[in-house]
Predicted model as a PDB file, atoms N, CA, C, CB and O in Angstrom, pLDDT in the B-factor column:
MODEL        1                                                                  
ATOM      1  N   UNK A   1      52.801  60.829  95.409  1.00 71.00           N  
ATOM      2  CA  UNK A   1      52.156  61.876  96.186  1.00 71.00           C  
ATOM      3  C   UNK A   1      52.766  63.232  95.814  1.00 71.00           C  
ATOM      4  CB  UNK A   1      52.301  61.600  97.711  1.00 71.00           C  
ATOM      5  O   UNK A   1      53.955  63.319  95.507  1.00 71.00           O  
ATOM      6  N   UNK A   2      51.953  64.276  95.843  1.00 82.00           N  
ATOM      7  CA  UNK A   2      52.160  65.853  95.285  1.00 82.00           C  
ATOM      8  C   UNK A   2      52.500  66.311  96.677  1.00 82.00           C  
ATOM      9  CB  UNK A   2      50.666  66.780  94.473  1.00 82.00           C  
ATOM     10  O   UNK A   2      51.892  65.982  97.695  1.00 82.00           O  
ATOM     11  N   UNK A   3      53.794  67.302  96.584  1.00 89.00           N  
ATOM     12  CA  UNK A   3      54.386  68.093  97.485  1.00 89.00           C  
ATOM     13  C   UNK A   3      53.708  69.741  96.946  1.00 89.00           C  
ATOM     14  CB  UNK A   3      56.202  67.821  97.408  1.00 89.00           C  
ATOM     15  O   UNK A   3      53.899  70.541  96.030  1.00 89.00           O  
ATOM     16  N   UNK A   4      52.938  69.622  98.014  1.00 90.00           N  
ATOM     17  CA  UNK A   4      52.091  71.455  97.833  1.00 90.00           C  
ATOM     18  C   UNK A   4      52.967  72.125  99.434  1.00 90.00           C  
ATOM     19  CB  UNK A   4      49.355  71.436  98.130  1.00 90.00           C  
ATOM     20  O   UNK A   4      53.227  71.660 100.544  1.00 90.00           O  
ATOM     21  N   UNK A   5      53.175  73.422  98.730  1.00 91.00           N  
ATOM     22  CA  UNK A   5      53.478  74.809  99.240  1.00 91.00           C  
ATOM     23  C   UNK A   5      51.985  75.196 100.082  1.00 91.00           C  
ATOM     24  CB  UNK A   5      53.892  75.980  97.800  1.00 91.00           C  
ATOM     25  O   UNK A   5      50.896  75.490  99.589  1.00 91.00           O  
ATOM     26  N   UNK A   6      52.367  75.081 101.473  1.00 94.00           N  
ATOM     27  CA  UNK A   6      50.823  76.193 101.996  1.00 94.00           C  
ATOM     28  C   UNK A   6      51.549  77.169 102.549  1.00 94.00           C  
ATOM     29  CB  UNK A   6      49.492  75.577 103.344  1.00 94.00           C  
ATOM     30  O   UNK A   6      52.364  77.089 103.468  1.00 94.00           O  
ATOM     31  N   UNK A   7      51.053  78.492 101.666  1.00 95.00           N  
ATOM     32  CA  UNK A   7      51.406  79.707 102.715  1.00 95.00           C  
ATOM     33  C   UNK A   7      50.800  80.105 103.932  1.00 95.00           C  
ATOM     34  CB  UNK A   7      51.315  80.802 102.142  1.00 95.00           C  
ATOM     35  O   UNK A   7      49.607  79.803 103.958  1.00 95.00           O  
ATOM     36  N   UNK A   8      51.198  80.661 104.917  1.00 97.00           N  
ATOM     37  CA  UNK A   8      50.385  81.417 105.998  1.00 97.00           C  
ATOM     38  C   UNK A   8      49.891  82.855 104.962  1.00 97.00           C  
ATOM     39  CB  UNK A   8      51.553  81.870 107.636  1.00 97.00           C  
ATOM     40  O   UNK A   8      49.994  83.147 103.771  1.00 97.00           O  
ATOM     41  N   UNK A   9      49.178  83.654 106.498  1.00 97.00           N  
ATOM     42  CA  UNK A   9      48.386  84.525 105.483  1.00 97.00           C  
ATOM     43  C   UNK A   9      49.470  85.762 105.455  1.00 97.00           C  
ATOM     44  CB  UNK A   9      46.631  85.005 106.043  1.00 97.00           C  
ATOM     45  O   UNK A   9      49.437  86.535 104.498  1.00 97.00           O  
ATOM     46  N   UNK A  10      50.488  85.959 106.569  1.00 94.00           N  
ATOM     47  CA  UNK A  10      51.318  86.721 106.159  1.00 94.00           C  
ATOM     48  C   UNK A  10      51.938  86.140 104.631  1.00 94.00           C  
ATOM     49  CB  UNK A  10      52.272  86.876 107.308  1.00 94.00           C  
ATOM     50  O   UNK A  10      52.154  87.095 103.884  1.00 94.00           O  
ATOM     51  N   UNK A  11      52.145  85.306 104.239  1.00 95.00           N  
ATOM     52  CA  UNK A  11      53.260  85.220 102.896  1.00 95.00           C  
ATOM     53  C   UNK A  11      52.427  85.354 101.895  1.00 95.00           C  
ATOM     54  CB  UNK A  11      54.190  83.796 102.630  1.00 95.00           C  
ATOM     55  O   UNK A  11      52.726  85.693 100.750  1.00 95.00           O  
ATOM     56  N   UNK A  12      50.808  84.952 102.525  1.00 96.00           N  
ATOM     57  CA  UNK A  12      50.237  85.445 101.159  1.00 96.00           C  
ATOM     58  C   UNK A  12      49.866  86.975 100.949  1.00 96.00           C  
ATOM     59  CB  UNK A  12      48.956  84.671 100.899  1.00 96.00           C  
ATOM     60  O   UNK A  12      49.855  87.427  99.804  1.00 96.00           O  
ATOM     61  N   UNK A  13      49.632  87.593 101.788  1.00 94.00           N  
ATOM     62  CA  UNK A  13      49.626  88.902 102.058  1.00 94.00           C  
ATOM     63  C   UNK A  13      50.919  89.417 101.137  1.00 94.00           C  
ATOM     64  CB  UNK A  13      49.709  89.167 103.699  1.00 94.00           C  
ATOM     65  O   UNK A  13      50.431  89.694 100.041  1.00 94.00           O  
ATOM     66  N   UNK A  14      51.722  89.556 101.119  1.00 91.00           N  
ATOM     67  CA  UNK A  14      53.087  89.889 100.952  1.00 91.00           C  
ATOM     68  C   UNK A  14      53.294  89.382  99.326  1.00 91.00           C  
ATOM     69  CB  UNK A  14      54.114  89.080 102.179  1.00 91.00           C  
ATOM     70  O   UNK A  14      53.785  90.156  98.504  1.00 91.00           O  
ATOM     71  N   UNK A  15      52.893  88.083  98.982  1.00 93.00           N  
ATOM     72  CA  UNK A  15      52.710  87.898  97.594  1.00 93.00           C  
ATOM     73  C   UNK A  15      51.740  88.810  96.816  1.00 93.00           C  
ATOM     74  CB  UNK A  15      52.309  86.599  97.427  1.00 93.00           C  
ATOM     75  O   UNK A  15      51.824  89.392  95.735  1.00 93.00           O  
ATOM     76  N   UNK A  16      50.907  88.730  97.646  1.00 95.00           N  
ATOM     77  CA  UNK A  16      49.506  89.756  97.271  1.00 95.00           C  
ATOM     78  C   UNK A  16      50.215  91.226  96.459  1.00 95.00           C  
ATOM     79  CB  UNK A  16      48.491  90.361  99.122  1.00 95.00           C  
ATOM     80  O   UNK A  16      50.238  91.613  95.291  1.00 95.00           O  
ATOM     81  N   UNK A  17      50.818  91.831  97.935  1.00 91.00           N  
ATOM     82  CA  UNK A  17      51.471  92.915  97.263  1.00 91.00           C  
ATOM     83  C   UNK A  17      52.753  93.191  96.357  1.00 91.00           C  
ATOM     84  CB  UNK A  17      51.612  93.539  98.075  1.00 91.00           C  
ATOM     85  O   UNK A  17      53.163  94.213  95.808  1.00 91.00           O  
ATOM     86  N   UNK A  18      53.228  91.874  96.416  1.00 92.00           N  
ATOM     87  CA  UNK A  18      54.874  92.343  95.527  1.00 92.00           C  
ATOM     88  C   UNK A  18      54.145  91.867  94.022  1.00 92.00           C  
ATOM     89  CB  UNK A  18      56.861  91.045  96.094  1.00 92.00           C  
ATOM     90  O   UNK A  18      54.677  92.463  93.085  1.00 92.00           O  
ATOM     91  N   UNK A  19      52.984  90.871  93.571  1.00 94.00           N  
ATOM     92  CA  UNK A  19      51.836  91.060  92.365  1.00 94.00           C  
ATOM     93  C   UNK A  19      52.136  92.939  91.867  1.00 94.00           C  
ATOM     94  CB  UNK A  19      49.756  90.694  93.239  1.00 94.00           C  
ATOM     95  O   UNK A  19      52.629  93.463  90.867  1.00 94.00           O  
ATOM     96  N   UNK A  20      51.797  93.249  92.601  1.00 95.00           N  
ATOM     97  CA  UNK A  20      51.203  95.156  92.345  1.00 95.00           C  
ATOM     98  C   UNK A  20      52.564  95.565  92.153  1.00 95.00           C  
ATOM     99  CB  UNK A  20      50.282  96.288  93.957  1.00 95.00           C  
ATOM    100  O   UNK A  20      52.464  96.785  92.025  1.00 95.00           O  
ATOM    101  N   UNK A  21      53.884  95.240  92.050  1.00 96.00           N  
ATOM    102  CA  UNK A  21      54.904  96.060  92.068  1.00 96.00           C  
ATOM    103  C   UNK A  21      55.312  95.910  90.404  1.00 96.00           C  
ATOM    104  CB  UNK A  21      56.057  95.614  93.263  1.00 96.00           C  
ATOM    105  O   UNK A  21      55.108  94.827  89.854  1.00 96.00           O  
ATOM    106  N   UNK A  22      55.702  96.673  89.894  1.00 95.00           N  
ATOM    107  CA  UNK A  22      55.844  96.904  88.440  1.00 95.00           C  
ATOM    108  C   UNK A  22      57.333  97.105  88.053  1.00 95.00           C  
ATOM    109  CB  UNK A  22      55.002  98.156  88.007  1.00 95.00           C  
ATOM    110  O   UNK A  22      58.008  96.525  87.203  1.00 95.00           O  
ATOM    111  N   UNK A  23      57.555  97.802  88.665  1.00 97.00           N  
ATOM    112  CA  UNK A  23      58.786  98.822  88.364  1.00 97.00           C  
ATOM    113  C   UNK A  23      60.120  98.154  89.932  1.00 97.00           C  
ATOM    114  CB  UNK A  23      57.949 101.121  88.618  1.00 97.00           C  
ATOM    115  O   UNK A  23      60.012  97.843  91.118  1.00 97.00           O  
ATOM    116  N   UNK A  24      61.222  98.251  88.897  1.00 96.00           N  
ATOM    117  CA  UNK A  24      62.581  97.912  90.014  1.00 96.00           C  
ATOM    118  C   UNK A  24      62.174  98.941  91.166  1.00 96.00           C  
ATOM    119  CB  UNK A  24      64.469  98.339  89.292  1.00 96.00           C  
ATOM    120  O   UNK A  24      62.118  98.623  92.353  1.00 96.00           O  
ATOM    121  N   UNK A  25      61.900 100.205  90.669  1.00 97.00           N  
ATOM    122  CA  UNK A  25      62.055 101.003  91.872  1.00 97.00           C  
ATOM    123  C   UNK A  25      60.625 100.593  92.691  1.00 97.00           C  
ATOM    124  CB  UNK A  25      62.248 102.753  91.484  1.00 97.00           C  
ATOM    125  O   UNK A  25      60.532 100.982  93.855  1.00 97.00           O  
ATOM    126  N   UNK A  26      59.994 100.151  92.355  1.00 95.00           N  
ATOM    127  CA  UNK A  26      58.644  99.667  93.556  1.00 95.00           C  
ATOM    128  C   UNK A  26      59.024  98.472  94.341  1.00 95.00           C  
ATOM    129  CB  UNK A  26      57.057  99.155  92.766  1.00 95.00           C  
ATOM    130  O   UNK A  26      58.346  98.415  95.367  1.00 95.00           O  
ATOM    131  N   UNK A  27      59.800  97.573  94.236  1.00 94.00           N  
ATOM    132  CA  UNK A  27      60.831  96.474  94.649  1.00 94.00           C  
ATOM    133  C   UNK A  27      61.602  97.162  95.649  1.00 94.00           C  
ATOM    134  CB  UNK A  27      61.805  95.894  93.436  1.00 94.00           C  
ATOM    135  O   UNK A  27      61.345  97.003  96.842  1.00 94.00           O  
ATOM    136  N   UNK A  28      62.647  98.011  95.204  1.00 96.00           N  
ATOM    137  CA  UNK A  28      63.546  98.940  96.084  1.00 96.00           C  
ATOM    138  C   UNK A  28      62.744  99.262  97.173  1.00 96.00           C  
ATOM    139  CB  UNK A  28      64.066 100.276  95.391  1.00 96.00           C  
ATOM    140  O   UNK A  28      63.155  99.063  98.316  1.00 96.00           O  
ATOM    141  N   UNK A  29      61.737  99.698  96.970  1.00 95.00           N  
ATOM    142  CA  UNK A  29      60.568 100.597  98.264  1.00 95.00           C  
ATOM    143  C   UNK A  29      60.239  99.760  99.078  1.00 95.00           C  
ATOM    144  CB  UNK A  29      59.025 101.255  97.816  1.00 95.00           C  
ATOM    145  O   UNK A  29      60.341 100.080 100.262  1.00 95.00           O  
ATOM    146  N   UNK A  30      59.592  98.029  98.642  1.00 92.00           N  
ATOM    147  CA  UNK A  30      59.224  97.354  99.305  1.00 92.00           C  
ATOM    148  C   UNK A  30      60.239  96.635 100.078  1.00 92.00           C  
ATOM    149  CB  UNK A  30      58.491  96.800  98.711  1.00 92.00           C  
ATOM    150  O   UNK A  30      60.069  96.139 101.192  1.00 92.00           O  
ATOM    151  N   UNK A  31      61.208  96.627  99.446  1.00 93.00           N  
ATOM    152  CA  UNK A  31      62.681  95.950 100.254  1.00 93.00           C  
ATOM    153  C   UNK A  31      62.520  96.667 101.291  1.00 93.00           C  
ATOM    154  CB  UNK A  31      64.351  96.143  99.600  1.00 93.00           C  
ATOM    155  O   UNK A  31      62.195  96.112 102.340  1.00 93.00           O  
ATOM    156  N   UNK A  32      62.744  98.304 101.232  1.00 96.00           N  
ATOM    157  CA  UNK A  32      63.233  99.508 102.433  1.00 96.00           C  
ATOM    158  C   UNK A  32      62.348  98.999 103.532  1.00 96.00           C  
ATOM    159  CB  UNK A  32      62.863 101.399 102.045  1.00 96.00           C  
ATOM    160  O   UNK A  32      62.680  98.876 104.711  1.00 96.00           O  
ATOM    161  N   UNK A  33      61.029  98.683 102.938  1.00 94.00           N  
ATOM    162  CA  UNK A  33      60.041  98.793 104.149  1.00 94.00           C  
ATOM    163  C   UNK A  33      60.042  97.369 105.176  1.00 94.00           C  
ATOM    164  CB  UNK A  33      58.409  99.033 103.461  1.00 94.00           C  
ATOM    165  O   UNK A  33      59.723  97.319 106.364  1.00 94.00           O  
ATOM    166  N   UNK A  34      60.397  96.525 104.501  1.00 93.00           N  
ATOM    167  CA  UNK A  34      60.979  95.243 105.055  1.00 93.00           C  
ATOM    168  C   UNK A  34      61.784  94.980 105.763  1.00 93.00           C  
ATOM    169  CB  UNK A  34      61.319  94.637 104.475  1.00 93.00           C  
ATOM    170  O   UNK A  34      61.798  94.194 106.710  1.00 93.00           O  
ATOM    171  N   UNK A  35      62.814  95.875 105.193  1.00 96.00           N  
ATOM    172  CA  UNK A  35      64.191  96.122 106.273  1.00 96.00           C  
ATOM    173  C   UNK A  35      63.427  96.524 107.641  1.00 96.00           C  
ATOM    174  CB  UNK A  35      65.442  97.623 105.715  1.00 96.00           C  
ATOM    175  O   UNK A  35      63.284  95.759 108.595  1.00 96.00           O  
ATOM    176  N   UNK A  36      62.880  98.087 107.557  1.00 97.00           N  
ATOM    177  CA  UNK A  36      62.774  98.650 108.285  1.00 97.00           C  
ATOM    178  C   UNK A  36      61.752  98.192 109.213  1.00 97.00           C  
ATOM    179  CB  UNK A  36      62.767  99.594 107.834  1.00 97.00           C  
ATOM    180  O   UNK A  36      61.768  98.561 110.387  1.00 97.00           O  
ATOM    181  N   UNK A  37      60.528  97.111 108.578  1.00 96.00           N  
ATOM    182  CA  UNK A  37      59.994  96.588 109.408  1.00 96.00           C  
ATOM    183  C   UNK A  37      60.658  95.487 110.982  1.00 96.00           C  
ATOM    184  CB  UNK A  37      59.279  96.074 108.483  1.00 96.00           C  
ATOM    185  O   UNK A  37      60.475  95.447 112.199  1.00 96.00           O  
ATOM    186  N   UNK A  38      61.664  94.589 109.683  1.00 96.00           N  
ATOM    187  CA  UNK A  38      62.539  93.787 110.771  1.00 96.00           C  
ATOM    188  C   UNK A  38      63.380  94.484 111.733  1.00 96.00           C  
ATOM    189  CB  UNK A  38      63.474  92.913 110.120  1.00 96.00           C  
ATOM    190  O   UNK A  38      63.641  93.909 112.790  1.00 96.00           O  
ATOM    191  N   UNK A  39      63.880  95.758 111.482  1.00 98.00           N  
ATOM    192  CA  UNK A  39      64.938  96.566 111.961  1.00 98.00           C  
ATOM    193  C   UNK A  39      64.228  97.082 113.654  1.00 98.00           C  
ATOM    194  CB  UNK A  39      65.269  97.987 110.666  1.00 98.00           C  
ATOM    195  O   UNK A  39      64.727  97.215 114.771  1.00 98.00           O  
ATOM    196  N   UNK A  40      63.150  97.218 113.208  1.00 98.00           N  
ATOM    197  CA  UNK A  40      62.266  98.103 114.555  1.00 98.00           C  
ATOM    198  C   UNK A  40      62.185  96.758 115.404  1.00 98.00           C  
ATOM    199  CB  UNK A  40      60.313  98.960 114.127  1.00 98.00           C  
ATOM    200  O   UNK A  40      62.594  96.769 116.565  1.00 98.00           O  
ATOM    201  N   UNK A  41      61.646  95.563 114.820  1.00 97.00           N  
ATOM    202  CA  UNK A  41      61.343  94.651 115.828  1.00 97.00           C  
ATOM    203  C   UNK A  41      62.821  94.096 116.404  1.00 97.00           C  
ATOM    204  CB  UNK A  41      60.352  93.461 115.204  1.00 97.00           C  
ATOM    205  O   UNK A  41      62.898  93.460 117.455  1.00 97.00           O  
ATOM    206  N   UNK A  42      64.024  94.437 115.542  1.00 97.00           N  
ATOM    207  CA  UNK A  42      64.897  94.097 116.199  1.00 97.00           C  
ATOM    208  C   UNK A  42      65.175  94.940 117.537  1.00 97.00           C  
ATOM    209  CB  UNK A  42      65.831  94.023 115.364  1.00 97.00           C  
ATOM    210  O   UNK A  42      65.375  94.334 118.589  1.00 97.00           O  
ATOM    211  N   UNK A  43      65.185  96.181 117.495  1.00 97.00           N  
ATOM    212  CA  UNK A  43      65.240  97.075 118.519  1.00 97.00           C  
ATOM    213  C   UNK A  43      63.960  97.290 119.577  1.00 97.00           C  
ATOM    214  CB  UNK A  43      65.539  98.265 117.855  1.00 97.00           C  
ATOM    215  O   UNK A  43      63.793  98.230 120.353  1.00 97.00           O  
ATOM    216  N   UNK A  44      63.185  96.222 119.381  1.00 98.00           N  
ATOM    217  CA  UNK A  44      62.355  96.134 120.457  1.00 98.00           C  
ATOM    218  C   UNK A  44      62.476  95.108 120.949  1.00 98.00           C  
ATOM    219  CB  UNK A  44      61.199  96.325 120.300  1.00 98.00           C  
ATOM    220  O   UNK A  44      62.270  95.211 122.158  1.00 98.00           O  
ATOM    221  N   UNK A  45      62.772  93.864 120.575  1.00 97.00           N  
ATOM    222  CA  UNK A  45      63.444  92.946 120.979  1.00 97.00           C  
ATOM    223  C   UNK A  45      64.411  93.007 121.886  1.00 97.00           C  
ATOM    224  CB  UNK A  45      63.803  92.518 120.177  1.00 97.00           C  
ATOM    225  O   UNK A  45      64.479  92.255 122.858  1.00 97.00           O  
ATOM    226  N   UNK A  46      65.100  93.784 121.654  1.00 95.00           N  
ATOM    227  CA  UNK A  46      66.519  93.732 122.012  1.00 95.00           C  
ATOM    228  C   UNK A  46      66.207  94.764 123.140  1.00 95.00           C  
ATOM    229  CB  UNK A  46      67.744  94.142 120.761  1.00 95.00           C  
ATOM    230  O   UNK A  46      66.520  94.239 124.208  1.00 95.00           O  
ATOM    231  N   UNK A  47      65.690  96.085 123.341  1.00 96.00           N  
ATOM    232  CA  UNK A  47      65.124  96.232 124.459  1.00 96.00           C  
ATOM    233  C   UNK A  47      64.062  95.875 125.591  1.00 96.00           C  
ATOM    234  CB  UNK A  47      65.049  96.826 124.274  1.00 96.00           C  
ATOM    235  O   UNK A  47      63.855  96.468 126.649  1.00 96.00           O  
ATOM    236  N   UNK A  48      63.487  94.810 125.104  1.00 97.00           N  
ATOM    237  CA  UNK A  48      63.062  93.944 125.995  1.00 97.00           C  
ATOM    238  C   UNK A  48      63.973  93.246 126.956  1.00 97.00           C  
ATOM    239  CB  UNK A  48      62.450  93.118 125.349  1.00 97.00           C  
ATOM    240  O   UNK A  48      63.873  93.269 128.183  1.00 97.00           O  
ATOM    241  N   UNK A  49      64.926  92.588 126.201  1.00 95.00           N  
ATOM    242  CA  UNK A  49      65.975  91.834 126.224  1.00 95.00           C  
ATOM    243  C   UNK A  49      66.253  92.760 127.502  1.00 95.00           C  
ATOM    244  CB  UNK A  49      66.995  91.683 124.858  1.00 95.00           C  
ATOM    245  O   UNK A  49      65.690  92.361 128.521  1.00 95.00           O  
ATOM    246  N   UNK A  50      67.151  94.125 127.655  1.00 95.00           N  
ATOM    247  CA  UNK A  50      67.440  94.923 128.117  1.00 95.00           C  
ATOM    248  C   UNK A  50      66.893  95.024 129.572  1.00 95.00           C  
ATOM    249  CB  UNK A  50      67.249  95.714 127.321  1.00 95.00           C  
ATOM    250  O   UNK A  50      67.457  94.837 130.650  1.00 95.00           O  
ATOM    251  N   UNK A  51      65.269  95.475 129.178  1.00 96.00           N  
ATOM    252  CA  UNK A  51      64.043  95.605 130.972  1.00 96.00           C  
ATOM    253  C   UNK A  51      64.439  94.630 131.188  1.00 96.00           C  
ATOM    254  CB  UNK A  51      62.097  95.636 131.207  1.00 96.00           C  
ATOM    255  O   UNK A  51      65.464  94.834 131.840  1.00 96.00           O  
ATOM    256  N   UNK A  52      64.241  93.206 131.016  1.00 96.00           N  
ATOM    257  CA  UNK A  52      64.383  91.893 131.472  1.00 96.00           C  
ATOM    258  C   UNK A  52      65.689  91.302 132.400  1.00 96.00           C  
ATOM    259  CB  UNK A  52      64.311  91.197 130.279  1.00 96.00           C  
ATOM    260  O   UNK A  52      65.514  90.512 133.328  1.00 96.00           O  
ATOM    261  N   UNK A  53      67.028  91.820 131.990  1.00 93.00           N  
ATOM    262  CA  UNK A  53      68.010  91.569 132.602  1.00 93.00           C  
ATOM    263  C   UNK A  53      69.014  90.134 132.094  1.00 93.00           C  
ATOM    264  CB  UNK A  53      67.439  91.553 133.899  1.00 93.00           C  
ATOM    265  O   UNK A  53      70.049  89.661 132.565  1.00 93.00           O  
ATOM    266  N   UNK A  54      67.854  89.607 130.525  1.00 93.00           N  
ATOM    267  CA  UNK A  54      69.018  89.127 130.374  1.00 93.00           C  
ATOM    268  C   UNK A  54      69.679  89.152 129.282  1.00 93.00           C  
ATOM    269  CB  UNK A  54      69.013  88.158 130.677  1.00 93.00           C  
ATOM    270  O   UNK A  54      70.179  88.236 128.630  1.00 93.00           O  
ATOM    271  N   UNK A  55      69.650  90.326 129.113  1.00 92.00           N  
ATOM    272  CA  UNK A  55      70.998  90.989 128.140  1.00 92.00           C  
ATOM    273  C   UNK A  55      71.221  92.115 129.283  1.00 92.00           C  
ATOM    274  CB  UNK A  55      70.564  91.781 126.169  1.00 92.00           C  
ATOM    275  O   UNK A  55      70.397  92.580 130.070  1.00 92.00           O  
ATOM    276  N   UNK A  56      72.950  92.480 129.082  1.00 93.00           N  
ATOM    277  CA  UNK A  56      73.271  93.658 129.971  1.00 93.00           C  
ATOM    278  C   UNK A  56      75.009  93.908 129.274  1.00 93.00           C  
ATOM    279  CB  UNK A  56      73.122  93.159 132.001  1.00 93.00           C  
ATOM    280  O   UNK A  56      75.522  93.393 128.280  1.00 93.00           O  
ATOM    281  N   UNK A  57      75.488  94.751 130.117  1.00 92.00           N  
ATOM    282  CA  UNK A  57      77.006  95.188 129.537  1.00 92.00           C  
ATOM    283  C   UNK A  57      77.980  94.296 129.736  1.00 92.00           C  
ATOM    284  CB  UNK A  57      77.593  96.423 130.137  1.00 92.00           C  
ATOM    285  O   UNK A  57      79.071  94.104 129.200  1.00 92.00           O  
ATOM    286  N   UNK A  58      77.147  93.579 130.956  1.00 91.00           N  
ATOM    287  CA  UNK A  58      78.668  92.732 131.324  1.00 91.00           C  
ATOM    288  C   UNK A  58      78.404  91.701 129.674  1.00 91.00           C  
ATOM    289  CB  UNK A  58      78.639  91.402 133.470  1.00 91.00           C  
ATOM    290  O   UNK A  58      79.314  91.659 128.845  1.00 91.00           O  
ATOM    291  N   UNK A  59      77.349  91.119 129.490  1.00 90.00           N  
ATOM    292  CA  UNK A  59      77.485  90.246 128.148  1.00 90.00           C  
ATOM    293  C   UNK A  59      77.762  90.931 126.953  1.00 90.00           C  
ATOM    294  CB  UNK A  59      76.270  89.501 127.836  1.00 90.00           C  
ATOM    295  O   UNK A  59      77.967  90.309 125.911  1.00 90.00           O  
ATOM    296  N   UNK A  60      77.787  92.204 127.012  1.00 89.00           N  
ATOM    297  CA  UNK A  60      77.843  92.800 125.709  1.00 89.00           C  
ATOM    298  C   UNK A  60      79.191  92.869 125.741  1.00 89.00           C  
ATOM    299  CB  UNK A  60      77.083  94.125 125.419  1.00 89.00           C  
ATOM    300  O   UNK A  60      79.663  92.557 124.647  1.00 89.00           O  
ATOM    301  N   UNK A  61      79.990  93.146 126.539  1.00 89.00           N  
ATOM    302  CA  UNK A  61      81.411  92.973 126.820  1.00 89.00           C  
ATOM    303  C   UNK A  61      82.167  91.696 126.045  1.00 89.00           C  
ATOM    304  CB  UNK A  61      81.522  92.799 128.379  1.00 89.00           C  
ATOM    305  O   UNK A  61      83.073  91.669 125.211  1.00 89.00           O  
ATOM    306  N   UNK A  62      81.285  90.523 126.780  1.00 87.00           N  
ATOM    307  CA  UNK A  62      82.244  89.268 126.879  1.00 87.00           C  
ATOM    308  C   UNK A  62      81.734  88.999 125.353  1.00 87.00           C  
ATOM    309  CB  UNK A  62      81.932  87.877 128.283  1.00 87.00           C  
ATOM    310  O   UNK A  62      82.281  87.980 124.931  1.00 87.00           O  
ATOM    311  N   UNK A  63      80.844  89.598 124.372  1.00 86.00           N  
ATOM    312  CA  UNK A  63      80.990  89.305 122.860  1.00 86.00           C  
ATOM    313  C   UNK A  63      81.801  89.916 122.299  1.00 86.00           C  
ATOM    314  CB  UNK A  63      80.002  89.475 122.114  1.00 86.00           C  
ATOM    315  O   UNK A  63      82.035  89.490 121.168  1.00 86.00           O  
ATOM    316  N   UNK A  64      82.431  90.882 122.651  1.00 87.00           N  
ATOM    317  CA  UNK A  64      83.276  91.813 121.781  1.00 87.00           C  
ATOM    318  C   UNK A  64      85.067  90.866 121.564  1.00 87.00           C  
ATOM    319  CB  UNK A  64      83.385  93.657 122.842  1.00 87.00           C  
ATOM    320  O   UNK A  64      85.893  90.996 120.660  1.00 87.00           O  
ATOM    321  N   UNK A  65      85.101  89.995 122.768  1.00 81.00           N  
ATOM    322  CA  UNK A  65      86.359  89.206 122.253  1.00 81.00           C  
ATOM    323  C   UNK A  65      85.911  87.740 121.496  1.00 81.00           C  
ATOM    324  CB  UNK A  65      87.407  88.861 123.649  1.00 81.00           C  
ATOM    325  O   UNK A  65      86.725  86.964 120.993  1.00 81.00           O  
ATOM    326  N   UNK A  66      84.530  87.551 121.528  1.00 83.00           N  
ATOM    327  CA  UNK A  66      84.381  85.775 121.022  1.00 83.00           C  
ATOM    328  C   UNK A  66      84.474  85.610 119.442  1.00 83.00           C  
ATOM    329  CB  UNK A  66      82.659  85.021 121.478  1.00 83.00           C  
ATOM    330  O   UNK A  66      84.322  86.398 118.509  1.00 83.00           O  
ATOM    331  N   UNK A  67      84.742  84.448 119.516  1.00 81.00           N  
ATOM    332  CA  UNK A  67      85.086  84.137 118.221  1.00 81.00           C  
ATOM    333  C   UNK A  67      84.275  82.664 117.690  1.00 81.00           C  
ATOM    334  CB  UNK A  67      86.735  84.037 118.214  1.00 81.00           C  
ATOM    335  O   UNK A  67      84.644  81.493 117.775  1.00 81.00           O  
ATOM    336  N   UNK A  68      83.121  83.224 117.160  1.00 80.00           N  
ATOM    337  CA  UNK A  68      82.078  81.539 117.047  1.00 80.00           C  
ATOM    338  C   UNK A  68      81.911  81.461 115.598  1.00 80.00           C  
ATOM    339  CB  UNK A  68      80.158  81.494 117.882  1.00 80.00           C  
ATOM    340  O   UNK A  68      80.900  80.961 115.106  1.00 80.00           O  
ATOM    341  N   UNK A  69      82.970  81.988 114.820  1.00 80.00           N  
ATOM    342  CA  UNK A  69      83.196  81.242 113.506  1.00 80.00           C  
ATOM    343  C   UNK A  69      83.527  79.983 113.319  1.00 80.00           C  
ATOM    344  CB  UNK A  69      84.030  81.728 112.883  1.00 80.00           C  
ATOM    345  O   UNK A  69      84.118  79.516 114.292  1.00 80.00           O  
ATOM    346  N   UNK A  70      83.336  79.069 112.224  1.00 79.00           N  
ATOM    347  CA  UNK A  70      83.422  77.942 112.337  1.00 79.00           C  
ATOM    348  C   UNK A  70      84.942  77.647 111.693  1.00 79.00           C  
ATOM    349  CB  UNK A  70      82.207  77.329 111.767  1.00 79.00           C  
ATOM    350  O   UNK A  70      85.233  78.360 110.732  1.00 79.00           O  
ATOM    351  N   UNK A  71      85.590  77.009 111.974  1.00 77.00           N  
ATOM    352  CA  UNK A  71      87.248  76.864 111.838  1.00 77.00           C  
ATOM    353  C   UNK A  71      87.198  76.141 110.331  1.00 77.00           C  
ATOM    354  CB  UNK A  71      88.148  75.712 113.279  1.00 77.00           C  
ATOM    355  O   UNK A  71      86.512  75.132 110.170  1.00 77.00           O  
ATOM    356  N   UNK A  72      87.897  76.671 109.345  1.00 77.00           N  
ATOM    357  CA  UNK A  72      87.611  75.695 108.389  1.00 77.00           C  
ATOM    358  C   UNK A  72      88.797  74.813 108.116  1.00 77.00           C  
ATOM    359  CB  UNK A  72      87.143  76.324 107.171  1.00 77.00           C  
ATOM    360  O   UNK A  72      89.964  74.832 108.506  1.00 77.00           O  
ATOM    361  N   UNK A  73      88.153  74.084 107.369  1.00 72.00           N  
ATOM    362  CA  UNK A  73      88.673  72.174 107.358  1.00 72.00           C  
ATOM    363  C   UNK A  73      90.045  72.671 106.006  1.00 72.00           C  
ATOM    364  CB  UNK A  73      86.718  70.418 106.405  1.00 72.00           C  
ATOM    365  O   UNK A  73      89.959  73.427 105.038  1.00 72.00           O  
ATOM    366  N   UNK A  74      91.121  71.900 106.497  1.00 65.00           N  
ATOM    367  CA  UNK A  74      91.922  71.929 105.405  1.00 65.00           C  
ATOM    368  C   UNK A  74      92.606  70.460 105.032  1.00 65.00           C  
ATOM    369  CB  UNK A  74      92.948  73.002 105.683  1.00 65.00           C  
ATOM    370  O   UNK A  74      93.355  70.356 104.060  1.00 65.00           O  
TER     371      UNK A  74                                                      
ENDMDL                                                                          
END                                                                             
């Protein structure tokens, strides 16, 4: 049996356009805009988070001492 790739239409969208990119620096541009796409939804997210009540200072606090790295094996 054949293992096929189905994209959604966002990834094909997005293939669609990185096709049209030619040049490193048209790559660079489309990166920026990617960032900046995820970057905004992070900050709307995260002020949602905010109206909602369950993110607040007291938790923003109690991350500034945690430590949820994973201990490595020796």
């Amino acid at each position: 049996m054949e293992n096929r790739t189905v994209f959604n239409d966002a990834q094909l969208h997005v293939l669609e356009m990185a096709s049209r990119i030619k040049t490193a620096h048209g790559l660079e541009e489309l990166k920026d805009q990617l960032a900046a796409y995820y970057a905004r939804r992070i900050d709307e997210d995260m002020e949602a988070l905010w109206q909602s009540g369950h993110w607040n200072e007291k938790k923003l606090e109690e991350l500034k001492g945690a430590h949820y790295r994973t201990p490595y094996k020796q």
